[in-house]
Z-matrix of the N, CA and C atoms (Angstrom, degrees):
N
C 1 1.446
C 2 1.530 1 108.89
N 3 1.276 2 116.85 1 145.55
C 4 1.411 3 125.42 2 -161.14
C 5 1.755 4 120.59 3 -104.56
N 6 0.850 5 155.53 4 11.28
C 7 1.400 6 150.00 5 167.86
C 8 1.344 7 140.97 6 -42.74
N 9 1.161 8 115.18 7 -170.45
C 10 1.615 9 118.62 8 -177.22
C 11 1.338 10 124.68 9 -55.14
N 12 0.831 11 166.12 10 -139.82
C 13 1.537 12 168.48 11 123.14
C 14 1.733 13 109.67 12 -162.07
N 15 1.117 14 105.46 13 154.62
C 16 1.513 15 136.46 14 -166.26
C 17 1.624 16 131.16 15 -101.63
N 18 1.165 17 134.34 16 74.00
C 19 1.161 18 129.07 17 -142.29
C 20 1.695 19 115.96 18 -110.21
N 21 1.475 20 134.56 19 65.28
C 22 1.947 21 125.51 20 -153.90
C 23 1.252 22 83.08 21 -52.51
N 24 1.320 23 133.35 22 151.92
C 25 1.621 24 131.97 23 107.49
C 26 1.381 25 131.71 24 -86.19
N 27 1.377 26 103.30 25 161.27
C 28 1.442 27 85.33 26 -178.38
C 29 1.378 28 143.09 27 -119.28
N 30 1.632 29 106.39 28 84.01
C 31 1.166 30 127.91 29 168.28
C 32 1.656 31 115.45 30 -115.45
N 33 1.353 32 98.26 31 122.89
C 34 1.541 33 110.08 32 171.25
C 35 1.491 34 122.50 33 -66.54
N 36 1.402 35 118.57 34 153.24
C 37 1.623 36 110.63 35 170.74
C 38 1.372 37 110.23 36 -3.01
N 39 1.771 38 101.09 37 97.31
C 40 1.469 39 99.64 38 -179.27
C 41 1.912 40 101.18 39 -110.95
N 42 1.202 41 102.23 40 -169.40
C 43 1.550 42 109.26 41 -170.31
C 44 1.687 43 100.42 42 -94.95
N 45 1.777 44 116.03 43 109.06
C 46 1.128 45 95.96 44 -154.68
C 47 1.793 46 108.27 45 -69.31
N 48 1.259 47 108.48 46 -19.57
C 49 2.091 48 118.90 47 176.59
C 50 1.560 49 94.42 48 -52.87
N 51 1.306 50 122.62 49 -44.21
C 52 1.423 51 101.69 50 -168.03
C 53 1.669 52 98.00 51 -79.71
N 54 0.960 53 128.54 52 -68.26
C 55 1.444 54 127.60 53 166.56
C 56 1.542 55 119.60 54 13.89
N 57 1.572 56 87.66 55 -84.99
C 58 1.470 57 115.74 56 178.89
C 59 1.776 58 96.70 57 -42.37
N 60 1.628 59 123.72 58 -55.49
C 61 1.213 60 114.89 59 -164.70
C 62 1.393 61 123.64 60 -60.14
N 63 1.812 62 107.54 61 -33.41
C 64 1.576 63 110.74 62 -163.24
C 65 1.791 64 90.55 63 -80.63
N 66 1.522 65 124.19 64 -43.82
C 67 1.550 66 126.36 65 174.63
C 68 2.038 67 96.80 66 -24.62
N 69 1.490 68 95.48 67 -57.68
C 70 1.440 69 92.57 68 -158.03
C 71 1.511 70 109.28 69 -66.74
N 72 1.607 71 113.90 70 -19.21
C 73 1.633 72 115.88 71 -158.40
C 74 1.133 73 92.45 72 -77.91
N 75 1.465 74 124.88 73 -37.18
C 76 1.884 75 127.15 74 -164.90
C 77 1.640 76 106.19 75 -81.20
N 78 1.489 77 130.47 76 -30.35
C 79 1.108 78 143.46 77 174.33
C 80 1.711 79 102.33 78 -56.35
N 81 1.351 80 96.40 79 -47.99
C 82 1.875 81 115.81 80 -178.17
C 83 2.096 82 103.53 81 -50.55
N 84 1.705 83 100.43 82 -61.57
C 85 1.113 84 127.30 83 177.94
C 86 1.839 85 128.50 84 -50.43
N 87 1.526 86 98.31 85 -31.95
C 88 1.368 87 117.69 86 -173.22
C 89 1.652 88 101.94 87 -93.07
N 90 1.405 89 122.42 88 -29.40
C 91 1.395 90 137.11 89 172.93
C 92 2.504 91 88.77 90 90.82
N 93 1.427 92 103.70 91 40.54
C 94 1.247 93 98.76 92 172.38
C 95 1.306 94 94.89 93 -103.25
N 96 1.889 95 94.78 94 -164.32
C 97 1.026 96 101.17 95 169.10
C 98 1.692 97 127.39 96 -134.20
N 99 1.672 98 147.73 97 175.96
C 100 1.059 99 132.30 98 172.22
C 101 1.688 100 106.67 99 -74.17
N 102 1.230 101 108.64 100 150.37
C 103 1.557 102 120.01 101 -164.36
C 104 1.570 103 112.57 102 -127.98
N 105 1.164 104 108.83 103 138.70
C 106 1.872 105 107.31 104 171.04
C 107 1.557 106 106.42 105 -107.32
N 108 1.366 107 128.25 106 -15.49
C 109 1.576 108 113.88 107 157.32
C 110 1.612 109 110.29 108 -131.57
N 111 1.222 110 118.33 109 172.51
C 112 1.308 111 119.04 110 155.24
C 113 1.564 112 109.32 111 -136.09
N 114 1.337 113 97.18 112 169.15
C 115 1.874 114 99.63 113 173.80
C 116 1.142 115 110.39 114 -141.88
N 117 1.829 116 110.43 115 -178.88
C 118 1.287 117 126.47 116 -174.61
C 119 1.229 118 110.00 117 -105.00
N 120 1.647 119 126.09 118 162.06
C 121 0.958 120 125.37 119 -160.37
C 122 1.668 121 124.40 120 -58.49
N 123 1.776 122 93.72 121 -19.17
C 124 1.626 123 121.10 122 162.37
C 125 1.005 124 106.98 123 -60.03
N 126 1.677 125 154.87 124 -64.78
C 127 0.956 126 159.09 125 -67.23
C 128 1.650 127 130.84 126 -0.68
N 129 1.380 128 82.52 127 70.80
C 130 1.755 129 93.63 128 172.10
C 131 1.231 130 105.23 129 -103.95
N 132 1.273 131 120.74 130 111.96
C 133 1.778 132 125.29 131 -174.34
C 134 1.610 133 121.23 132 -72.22
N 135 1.249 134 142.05 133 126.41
C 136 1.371 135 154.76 134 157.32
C 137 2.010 136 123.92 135 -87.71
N 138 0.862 137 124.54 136 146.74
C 139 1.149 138 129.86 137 -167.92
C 140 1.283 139 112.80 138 -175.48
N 141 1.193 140 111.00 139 9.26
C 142 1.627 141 102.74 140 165.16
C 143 1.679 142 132.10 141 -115.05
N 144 1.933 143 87.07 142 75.79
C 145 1.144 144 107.30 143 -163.97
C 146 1.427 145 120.40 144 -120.96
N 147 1.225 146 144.16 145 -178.81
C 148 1.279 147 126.51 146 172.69
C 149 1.740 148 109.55 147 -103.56
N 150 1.482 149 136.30 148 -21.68
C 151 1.042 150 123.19 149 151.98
C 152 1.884 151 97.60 150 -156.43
N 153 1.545 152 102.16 151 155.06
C 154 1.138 153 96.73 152 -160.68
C 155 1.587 154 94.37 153 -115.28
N 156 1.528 155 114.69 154 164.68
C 157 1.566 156 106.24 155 159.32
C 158 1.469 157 120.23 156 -144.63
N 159 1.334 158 132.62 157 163.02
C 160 1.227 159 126.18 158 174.22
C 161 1.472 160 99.27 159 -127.52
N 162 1.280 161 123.42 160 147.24
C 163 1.442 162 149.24 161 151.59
C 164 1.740 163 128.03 162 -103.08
N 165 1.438 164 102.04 163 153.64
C 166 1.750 165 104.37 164 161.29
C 167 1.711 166 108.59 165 -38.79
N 168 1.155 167 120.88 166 -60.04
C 169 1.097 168 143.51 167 158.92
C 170 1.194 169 144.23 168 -8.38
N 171 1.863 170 86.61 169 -81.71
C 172 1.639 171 92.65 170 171.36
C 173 1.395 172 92.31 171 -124.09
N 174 1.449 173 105.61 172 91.42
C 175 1.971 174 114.58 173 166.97
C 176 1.403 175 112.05 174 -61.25
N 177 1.473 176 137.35 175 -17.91
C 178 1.181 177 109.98 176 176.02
C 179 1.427 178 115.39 177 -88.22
N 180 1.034 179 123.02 178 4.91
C 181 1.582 180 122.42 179 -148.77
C 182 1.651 181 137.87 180 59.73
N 183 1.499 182 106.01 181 160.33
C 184 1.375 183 122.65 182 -179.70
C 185 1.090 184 104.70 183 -129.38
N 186 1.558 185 126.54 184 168.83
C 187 1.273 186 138.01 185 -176.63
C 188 1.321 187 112.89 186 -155.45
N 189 1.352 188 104.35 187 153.86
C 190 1.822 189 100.41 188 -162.35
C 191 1.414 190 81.62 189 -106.77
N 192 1.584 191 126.40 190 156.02
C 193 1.402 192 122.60 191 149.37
C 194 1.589 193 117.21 192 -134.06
N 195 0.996 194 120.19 193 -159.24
C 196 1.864 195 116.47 194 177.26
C 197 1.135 196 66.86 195 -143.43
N 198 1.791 197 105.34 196 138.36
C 199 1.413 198 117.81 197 137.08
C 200 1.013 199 135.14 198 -92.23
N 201 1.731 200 137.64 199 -174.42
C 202 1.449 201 126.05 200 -179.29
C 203 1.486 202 144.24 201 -37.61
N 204 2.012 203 81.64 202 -21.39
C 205 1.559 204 101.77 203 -162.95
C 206 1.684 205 96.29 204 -111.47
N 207 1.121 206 115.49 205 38.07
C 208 1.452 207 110.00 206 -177.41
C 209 1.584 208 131.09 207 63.77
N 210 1.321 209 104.83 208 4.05
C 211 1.627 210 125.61 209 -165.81
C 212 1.356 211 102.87 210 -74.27
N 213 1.777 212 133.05 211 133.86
C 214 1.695 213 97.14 212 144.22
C 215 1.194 214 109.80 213 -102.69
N 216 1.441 215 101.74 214 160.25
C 217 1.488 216 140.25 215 160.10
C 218 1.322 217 121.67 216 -113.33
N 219 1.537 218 111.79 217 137.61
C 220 1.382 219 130.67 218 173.81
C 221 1.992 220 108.08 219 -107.00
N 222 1.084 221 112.08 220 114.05
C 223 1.458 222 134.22 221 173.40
C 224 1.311 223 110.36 222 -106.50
N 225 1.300 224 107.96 223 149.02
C 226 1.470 225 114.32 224 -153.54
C 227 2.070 226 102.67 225 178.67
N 228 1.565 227 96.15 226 165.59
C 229 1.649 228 85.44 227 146.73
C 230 1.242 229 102.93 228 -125.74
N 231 1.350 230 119.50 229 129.37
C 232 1.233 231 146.72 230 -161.77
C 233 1.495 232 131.07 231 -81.86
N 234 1.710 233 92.71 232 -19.94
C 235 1.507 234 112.06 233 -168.51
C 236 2.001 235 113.00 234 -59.76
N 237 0.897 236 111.92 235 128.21
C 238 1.687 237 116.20 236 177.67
C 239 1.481 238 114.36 237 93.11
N 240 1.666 239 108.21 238 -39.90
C 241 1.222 240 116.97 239 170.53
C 242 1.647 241 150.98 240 -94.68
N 243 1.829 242 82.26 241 11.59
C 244 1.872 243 99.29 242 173.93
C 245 1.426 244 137.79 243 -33.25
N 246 1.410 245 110.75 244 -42.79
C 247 1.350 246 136.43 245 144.37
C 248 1.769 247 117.15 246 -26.13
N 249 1.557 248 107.28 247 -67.64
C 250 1.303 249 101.39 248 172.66
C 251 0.889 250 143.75 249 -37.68
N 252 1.956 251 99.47 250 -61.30
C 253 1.370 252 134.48 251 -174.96
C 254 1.381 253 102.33 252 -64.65
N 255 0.917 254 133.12 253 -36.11
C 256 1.665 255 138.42 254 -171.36
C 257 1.827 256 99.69 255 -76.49
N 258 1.380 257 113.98 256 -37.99
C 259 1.765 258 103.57 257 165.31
C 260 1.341 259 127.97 258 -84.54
N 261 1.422 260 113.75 259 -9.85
C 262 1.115 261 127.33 260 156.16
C 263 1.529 262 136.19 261 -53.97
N 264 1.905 263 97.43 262 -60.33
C 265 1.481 264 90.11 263 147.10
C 266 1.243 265 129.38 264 -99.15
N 267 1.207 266 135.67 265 24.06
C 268 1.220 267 114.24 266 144.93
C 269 1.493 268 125.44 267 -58.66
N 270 1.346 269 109.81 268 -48.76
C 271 1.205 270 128.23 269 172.00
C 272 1.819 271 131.17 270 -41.10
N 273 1.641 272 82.67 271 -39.38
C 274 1.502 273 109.36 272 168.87
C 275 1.775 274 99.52 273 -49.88
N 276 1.905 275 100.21 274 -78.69
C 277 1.344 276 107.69 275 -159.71
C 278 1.808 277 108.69 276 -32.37
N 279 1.326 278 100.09 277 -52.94
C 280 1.595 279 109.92 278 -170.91
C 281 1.669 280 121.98 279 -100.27
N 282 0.872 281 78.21 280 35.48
C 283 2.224 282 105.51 281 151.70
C 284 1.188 283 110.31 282 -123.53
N 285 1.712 284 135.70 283 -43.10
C 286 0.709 285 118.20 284 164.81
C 287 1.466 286 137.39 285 -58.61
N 288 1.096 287 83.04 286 -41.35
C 289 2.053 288 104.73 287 176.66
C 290 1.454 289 103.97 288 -58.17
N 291 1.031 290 126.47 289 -42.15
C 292 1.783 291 128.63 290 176.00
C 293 1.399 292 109.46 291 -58.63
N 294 1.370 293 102.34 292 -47.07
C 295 1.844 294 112.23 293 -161.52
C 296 1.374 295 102.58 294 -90.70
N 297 1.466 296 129.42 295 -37.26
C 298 1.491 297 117.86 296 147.90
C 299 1.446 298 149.37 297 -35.37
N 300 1.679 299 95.95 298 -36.61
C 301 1.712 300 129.64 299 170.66
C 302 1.504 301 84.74 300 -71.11
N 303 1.231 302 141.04 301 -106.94
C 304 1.061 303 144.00 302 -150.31
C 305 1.424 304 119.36 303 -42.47
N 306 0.691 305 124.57 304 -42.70
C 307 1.393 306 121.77 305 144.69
C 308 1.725 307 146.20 306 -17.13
N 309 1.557 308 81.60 307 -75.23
C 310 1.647 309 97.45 308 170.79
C 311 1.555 310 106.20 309 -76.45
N 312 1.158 311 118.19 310 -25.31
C 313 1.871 312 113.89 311 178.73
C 314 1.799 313 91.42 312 -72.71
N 315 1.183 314 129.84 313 -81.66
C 316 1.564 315 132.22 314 157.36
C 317 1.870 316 104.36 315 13.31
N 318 1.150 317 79.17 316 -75.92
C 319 2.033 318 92.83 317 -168.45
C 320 1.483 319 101.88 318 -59.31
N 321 1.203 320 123.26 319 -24.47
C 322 1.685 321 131.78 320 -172.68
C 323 1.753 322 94.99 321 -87.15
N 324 1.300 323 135.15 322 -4.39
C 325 1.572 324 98.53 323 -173.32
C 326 1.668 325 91.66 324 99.47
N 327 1.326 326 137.12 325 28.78
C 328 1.556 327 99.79 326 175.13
C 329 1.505 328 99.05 327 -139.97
N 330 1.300 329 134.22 328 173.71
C 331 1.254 330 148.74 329 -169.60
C 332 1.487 331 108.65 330 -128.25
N 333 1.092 332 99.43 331 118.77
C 334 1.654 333 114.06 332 -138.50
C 335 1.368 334 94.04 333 -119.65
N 336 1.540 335 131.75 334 99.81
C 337 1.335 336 144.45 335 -176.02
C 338 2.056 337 108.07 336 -106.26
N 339 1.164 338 100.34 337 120.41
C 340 1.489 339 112.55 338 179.85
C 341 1.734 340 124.31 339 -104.99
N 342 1.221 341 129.59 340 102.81
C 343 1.248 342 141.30 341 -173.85
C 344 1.405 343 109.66 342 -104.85
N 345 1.800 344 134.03 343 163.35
C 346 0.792 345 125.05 344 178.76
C 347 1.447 346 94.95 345 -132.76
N 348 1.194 347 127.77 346 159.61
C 349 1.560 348 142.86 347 -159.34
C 350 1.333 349 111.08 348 -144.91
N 351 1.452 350 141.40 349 81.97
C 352 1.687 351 121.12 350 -158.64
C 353 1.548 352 102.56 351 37.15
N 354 1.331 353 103.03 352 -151.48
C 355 1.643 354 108.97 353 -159.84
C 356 1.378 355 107.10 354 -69.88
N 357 1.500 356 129.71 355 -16.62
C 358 0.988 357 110.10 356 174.43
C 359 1.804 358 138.22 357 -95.04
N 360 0.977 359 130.45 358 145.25
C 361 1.490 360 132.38 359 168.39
C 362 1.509 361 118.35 360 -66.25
N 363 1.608 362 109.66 361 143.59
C 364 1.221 363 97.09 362 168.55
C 365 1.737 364 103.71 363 -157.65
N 366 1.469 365 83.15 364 134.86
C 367 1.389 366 120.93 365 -168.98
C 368 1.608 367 114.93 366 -72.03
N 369 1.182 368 124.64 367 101.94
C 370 1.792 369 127.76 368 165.22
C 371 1.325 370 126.57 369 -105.25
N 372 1.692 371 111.99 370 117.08
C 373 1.665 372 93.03 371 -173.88
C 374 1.825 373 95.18 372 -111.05
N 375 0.995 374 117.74 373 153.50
C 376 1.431 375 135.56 374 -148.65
C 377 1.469 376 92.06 375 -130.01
N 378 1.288 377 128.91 376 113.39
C 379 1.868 378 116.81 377 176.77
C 380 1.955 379 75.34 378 -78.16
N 381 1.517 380 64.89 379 168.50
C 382 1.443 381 118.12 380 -175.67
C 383 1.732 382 121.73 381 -102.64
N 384 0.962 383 124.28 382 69.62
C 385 1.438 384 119.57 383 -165.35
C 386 1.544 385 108.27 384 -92.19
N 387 1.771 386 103.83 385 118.79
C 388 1.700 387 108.07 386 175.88
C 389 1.569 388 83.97 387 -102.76
């Protein structure tokens, strides 16, 4: 049987602009796209999300949301595609975590240079001397 599923990640009260951006960078990355509904394998439609996405992948879509407690969650139906969803947010956690870093170094005075190394990123903040 096919339905919704429930996914915390774990980022606390996050910044929903940056959010929204890394959603879009991995959508960019996956060759999906940003979404205004998704469904279940029934087609029972959802949309009460804060940004949605579709992939080759995951054709029905996912959706990011904040819950009450500042948490996000990704909802979805999950069935066949657990695998995905699980690189998805991983991916989530550590886009955000990059684009958060850069940020707060940014807001500090620093000049914030981004390289990539195999799979990983790496972050340089450079002060800024006037």
């Amino acid at each position: 049987m096919s339905h919704f599923s429930l996914v915390k990640v774990k980022i606390k009260n996050p910044n929903e602009t940056l959010l929204k951006k890394v959603v879009e960078q991995i959508a960019k990355d996956l060759n999906g796209q940003i979404v205004t509904e998704i469904v279940d394998y029934n087609g029972n439609v959802r949309t009460d999300f804060l940004i949605g996405v579709k992939t080759p992948a995951i054709r029905r879509g996912i959706g990011i949301t904040l819950n009450k407690d500042g948490e996000v969650e990704i909802v979805g139906d999950f069935w066949r595609v657990r695998n995905e969803v699980n690189q998805f947010q991983e991916m989530l956690v550590q886009g955000y975590a990059k684009e958060a870093m850069k940020l707060a170094l940014q807001a500090r005075g620093y000049a914030v240079q981004e390289a990539k190394q195999g799979d990983k990123v790496l972050l340089r903040a450079v002060e800024v001397m006037i």
